[in-house]
C-alpha positions as CSV (number, residue, x, y, z in Angstrom):
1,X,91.6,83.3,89.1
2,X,90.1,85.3,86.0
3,X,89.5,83.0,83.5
4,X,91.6,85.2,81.0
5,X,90.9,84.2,77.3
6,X,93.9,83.3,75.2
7,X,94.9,85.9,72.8
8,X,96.1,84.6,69.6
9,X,98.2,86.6,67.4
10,X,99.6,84.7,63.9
11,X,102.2,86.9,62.7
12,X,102.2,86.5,58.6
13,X,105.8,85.7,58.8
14,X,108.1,82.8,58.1
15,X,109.9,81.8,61.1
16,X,113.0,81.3,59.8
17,X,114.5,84.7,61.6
18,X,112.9,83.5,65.1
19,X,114.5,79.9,64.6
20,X,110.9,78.5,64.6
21,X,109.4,77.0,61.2
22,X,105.6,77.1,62.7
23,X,103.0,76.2,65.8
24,X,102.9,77.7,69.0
25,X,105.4,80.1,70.8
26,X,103.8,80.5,73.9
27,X,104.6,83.8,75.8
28,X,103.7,84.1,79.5
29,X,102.6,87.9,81.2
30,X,103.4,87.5,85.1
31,X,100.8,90.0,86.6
32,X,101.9,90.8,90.3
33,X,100.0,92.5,92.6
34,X,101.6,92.6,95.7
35,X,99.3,95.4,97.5
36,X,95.8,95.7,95.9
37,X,93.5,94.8,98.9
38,X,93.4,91.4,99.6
39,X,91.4,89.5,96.3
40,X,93.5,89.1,93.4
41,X,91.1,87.5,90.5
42,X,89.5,84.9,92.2
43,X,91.6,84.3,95.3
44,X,90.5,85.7,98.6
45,X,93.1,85.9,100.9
46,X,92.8,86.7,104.5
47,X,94.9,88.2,106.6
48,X,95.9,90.5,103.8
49,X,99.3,91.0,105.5
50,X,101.2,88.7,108.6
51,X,103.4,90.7,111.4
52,X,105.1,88.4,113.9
53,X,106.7,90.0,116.5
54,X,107.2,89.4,120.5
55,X,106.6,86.1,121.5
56,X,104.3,85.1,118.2
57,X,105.7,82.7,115.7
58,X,103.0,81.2,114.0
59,X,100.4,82.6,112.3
60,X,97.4,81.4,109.8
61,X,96.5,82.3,106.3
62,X,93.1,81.4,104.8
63,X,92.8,81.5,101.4
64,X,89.4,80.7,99.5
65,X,88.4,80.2,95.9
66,X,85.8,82.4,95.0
67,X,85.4,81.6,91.5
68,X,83.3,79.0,89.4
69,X,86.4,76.7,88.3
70,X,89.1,74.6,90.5
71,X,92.0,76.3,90.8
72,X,95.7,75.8,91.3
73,X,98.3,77.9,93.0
74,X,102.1,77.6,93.9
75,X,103.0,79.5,97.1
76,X,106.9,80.6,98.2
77,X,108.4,83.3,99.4
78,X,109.8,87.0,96.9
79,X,111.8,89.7,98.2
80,X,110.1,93.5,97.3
81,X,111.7,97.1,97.6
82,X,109.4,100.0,97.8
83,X,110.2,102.7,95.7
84,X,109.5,106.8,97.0
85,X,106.2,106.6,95.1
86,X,105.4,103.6,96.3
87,X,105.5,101.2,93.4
88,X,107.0,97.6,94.1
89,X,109.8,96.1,92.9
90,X,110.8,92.4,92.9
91,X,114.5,92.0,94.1
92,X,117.1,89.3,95.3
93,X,119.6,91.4,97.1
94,X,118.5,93.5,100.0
95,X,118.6,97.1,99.5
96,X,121.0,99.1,101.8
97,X,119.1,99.1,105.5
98,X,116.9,96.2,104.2
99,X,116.6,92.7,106.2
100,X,114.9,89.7,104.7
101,X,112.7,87.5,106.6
102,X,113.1,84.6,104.0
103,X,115.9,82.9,106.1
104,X,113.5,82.4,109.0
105,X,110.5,81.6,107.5
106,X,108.6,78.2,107.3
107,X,105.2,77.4,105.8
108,X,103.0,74.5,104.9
109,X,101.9,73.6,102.2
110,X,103.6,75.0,99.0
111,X,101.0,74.5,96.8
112,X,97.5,74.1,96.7
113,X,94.0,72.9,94.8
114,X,91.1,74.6,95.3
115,X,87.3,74.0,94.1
116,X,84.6,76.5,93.8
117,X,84.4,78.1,96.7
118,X,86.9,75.8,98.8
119,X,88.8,77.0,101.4
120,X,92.1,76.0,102.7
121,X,94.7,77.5,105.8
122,X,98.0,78.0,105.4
123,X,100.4,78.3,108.0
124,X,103.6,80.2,108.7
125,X,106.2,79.7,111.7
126,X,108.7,82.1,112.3
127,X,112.3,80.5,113.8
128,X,114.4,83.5,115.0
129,X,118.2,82.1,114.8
130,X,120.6,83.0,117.2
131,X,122.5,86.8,117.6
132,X,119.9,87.9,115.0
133,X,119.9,91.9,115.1
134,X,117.4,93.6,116.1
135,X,115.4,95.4,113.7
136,X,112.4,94.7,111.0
137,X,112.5,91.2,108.9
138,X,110.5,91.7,106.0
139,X,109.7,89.3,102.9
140,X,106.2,88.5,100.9
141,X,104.7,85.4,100.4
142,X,103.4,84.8,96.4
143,X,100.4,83.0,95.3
144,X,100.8,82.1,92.1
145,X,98.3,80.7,89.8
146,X,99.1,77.6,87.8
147,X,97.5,77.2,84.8
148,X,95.2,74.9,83.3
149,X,96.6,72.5,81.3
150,X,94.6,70.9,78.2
151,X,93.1,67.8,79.0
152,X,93.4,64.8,77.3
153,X,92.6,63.8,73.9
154,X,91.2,67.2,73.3
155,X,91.7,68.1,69.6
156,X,94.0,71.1,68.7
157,X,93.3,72.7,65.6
158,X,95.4,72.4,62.7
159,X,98.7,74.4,62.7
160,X,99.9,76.1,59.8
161,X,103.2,75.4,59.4
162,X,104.1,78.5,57.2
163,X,103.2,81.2,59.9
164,X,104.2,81.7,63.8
165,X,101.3,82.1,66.1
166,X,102.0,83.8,69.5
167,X,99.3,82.7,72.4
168,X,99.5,84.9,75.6
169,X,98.6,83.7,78.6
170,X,98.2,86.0,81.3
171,X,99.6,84.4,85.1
172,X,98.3,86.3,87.9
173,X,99.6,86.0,91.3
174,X,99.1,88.0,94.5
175,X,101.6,88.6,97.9
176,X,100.9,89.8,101.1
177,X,103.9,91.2,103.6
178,X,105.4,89.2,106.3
179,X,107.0,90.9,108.8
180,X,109.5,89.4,111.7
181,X,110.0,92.3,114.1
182,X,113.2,91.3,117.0
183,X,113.5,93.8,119.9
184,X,111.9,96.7,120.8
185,X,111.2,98.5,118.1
186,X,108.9,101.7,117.1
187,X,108.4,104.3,114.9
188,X,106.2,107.9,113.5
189,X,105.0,109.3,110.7
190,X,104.5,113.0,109.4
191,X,102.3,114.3,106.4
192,X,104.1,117.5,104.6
193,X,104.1,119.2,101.2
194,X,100.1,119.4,101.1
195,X,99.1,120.0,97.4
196,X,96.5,120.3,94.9
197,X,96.5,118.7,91.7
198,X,93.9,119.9,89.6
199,X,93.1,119.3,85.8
200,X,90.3,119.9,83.5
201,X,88.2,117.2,83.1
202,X,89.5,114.9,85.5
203,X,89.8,113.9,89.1
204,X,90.9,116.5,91.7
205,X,93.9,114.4,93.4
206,X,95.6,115.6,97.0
207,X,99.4,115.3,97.2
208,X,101.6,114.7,100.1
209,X,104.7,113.7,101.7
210,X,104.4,110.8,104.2
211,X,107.5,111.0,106.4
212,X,108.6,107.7,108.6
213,X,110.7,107.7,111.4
214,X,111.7,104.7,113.5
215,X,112.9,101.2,113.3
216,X,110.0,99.7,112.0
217,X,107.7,100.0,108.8
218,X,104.3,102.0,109.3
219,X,100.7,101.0,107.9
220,X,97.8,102.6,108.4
221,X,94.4,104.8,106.2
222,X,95.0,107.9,104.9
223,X,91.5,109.9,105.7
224,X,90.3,113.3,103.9
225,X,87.6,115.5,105.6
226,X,86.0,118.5,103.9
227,X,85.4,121.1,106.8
228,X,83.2,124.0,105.8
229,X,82.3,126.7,108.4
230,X,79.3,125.7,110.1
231,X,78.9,122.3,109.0
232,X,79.6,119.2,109.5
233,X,83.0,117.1,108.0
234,X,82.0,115.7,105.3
235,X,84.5,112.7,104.2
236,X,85.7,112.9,100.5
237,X,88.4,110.8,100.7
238,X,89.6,107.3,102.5
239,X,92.8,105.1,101.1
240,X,93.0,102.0,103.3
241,X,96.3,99.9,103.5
242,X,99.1,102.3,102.6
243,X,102.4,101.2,103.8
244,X,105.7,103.0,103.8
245,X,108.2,99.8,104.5
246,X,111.7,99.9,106.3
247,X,114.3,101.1,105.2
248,X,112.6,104.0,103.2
249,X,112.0,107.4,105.0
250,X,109.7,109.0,103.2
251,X,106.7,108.0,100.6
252,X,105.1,110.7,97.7
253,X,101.2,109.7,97.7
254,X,98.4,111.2,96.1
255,X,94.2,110.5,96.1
256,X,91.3,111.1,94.6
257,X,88.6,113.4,95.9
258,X,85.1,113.6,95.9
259,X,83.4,116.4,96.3
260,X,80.5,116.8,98.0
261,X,77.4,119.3,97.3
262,X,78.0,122.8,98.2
263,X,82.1,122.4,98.0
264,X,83.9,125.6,97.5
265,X,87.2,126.4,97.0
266,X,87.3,129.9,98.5
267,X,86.5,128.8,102.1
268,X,86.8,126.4,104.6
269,X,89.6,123.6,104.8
270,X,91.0,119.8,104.0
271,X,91.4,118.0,107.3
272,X,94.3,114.8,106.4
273,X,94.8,111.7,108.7
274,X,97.2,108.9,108.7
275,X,96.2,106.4,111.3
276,X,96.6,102.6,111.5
277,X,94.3,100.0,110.4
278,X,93.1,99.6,114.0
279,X,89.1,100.6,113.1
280,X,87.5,100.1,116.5
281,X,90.0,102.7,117.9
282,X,92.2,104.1,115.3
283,X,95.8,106.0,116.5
284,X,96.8,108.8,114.9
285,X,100.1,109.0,113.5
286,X,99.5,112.6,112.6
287,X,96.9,115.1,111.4
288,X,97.0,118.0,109.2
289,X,95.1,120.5,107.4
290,X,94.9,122.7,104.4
291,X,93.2,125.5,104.1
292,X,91.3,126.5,100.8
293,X,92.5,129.7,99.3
């Protein structure tokens, strides 16, 4: 993981009103990041998300240090909800239409040391109980770092007994999605409410709707084409690895774009895409397009 330094704050204060006459109050920040790609600090993890569904129940997890120092992580199993704009929440009672995988979920081992560079497999098993329901299962599994602890007969410095000194130490963790689909399920998605956000000095960002329909969760690349007339599409926009889970219907996304040479606003048109993550020969959940005024 990133070797965050320690940030030490002495507050010129007599502890008294804290209950605390000096030393260290140590104050942990949790950093999750449950969906940025699939490296979190130092931590490579790969597949960045499971699906077990049909006759699969086990699947493997490699996870590789990519950093300069041994590293320690603790690995069990969180419950997110998604909310409309995507942002993820950390929950322990399932949201109305949501179904945890937790209950069914096995994997070895729990925690793990890794060197420089070191790689190690992890592996899940699925066991589907009897008169489940059919429908999408869906918890995360969470890497969390451990940190270093001070080795011994290293020398503190001296504590000042009349202040309180605060020392934050920044935890980061990372979780990937695994999914337990019974029965046969499916599902669509639609782009709507195409829109420009435009402001000075900044990024032009595309808005949109993405609309899901089915029984299970949909995950995919959201592609943006510039088409001019007599030209070729030029690309000026790709988001990889956006996900609208079950149960939500609908998820408000917005990118970036990046303009190529030549753009104009007064002519030709924005070609969107939402397909899966299948690159060879991508599906595609639907396509729209919006033309430049």
């Amino acid at each position: 993981m990133h070797k965050g330094k320690l940030i030490k704050t002495r507050l010129q204060h007599r502890g008294r009103a804290y209950g605390v006459k000096g030393g260290w109050f140590f104050v942990i920040l949790l950093l999750v990041c449950p969906f940025l790609g699939i490296a979190q600090g130092d931590l490579l993890i790969t597949p960045r998300r499971v699906v077990l569904e049909g006759n699969k129940k086990t699947e493997e997890i490699a996870v590789a240090n990519v950093g300069q120092d041994t590293a320690f992580y603790n690995i069990s199993l969180i419950e997110f909800h998604m909310h409309e704009d995507g942002r993820m929440e950390q929950i322990t009672e399932p949201m109305s239409g949501q179904k945890f995988a937790t209950p069914m979920l096995r994997f070895f081992p729990r925690s793990i040391k890794l060197a420089p560079q070191e790689s190690q497999v992890i592996r899940i098993q699925v066991r589907r109980l009897p008169n489940m329901e059919e429908g999408e299962y869906r918890s995360h599994l969470y890497f969390r770092a451990v940190p270093k602890s001070r080795p011994e007969g290293e020398k503190t410095e001296e504590t000042d007994t009349t202040s309180l000194k605060i020392r934050l130490i920044p935890i980061y963790g990372i979780s990937i999605p695994v999914i337990v689909r019974i029965g046969n399920l499916s599902a669509t998605l639609t782009i709507s409410d195409l829109s420009l956000e435009q402001q000075e000095g900044q990024t032009t960002r595309l808005k949109m709707t993405l609309n899901r329909q089915g029984t299970q969760s949909v995950y995919g690349n959201v592609t943006v084409d510039y088409v001019a007339p007599g030209k070729e599409p030029v690309r000026v926009s790709l988001v990889k690895g956006v996900a609208v889970y079950t149960p939500n219907t609908l998820r408000y996304f917005s990118m970036p774009l990046t303009l190529p040479e030549g753009f104009s606003w007064d002519k030709g048109k924005l070609v969107i895409r939402f397909t899966d993550a299948n690159e060879a020969k991508p599906y595609i959940f639907d396509e729209k397009e919006l033309v430049l005024p």
